[in-house]
N, C-alpha and C positions, 0 to 999 in steps of 0.2 A: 541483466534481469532474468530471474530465474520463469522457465514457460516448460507446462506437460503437454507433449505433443503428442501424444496416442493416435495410433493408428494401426489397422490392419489391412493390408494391402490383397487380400484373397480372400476365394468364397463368398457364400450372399454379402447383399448389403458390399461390397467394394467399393462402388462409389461413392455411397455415402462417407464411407471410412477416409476418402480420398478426400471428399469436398474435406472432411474436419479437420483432415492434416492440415489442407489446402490452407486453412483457414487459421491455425494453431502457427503455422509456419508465416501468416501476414501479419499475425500478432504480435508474435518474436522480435521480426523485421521492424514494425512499428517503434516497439517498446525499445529496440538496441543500437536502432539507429536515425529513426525521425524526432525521437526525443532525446535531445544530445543536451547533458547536466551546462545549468547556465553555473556561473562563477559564483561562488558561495560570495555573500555580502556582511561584510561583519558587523556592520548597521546591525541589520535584521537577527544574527546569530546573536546580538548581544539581548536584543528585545526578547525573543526566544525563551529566554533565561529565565523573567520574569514568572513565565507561567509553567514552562514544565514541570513534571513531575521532578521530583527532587531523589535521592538516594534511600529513602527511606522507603522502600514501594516493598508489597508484599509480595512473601516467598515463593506465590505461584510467577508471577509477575517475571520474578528474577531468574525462576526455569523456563521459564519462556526464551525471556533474552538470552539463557546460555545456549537452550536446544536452539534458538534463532544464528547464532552465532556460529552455533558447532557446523550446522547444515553447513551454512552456508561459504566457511572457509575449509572444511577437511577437502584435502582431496581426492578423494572418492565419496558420493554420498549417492544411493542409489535413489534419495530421496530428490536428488537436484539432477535439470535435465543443465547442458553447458558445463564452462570451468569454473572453479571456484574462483572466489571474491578475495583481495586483501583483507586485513584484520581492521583497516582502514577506513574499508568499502562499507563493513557492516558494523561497525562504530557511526558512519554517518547515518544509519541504516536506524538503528538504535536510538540515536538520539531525535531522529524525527518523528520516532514512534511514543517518544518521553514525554515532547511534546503534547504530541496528539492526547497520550496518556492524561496529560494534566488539564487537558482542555476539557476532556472529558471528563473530567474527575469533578474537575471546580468552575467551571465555565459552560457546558453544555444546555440548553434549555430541556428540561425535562417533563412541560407540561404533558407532551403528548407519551410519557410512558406509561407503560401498563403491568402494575408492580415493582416490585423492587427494579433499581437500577440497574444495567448491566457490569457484571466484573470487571474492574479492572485490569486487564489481561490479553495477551494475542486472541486464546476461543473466547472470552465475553467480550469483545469487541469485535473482532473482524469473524467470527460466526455467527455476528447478528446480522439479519435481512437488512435492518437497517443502517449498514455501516455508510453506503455509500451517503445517506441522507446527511448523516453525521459530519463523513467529510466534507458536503458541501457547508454545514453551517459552521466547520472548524475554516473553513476558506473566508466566510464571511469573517470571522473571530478574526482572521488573519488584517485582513482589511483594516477593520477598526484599531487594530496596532500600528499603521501604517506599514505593513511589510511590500516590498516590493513584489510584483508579478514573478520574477524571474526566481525569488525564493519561494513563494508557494508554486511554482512547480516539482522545482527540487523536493518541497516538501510532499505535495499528493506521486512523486515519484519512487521516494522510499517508503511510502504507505501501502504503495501497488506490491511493491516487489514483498513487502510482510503478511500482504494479503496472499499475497500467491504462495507463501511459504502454509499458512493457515491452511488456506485449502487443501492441502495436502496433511492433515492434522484429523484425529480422528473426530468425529461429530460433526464434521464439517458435511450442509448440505446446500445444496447448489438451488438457488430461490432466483425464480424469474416475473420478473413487476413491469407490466407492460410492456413485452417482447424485452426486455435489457437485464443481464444476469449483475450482480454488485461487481464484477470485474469491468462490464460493459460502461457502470456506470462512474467508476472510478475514471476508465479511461476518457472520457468525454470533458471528466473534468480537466485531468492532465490537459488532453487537447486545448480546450478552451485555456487555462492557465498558460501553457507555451503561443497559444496566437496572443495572447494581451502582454507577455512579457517580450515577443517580437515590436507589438506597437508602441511601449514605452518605451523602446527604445532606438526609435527613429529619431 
């Protein structure tokens, strides 16, 4: 999982700059190693199908998924902090974002927007404030399919890691709702999704 860990180690302000590595470096640690990918379930990948977005998505859409793609396996990208990913890694990567795509396309409740819908795309999606709201109500969508706990982590896992590629994307502005930025509140879901796929499976 791709993480910006900025820091400046001198002059004013140091310890601050310390705490936020401090902090960039528990996030890492979180995301690379307390959320360890549960077993893809082909149940659930076959339902999947049903609703994602299909081949036919728009232009912008599909530069997205190639700059997603390129980041993320070249190796060197001064945009990415770690090593790169298999061609594999961000194929799984992709298609949980296809998903997501079609859920929100054709499934999302839209009473509470205000004007036009948001783009279909990495910046009209994960540049809106309201992304994390959105994943929470694609988790519910999730549910009503019957998907296992242990694939919607997987799934809000590859959403985290496209979200973080986003922010690193121009336009991108960092919106905080009630002390929790949309990365905070992604992770919480993750969280939450990995203890309920621990308990189904006692």
């Amino acid at each position: 999982v791709d993480l910006v860990t900025e820091g400046i180690l001198a002059g004013d302000g140091a310890d601050s700059d310390c705490d936020e590595l401090a902090a960039a470096v528990d996030l890492h640690s979180e995301l690379t190693e307390t959320f360890i990918p549960f077993q893809d379930d082909p149940d659930d990948d076959t339902k999947a199908r049903s609703y994602a977005l299909k081949s036919s998505y728009s232009k912008r859409l599909k530069r997205d998924i190639d700059e997603y793609t390129q980041r993320r396996t070249a190796s060197i990208s001064r945009w990415r902090s770690g090593r790169k990913v298999e061609d594999i890694t961000a194929g799984a990567d992709i298609s949980n974002l296809l998903r997501f795509c079609g859920f929100a396309l054709n499934h999302r409740d839209r009473s509470r927007d205000e004007g036009a819908p948001p783009e279909i795309s990495v910046r009209g999606l994960f540049h809106s404030p309201r992304i994390g709201e959105w994943v929470e109500e694609y988790l519910g969508f999730l549910d009503t399919r019957g998907l296992k706990w242990s694939s919607r982590a997987n799934y809000v896992s590859a959403l985290i890691n496209v979200y973080q590629h986003a922010a690193r994307l121009d336009g991108h502005e960092e919106v905080v709702e009630k002390g929790m930025t949309c990365l905070d509140q992604l992770l919480n879901l993750r969280r939450q999704c990995d203890g309920q796929a621990r308990t189904e499976r006692l």
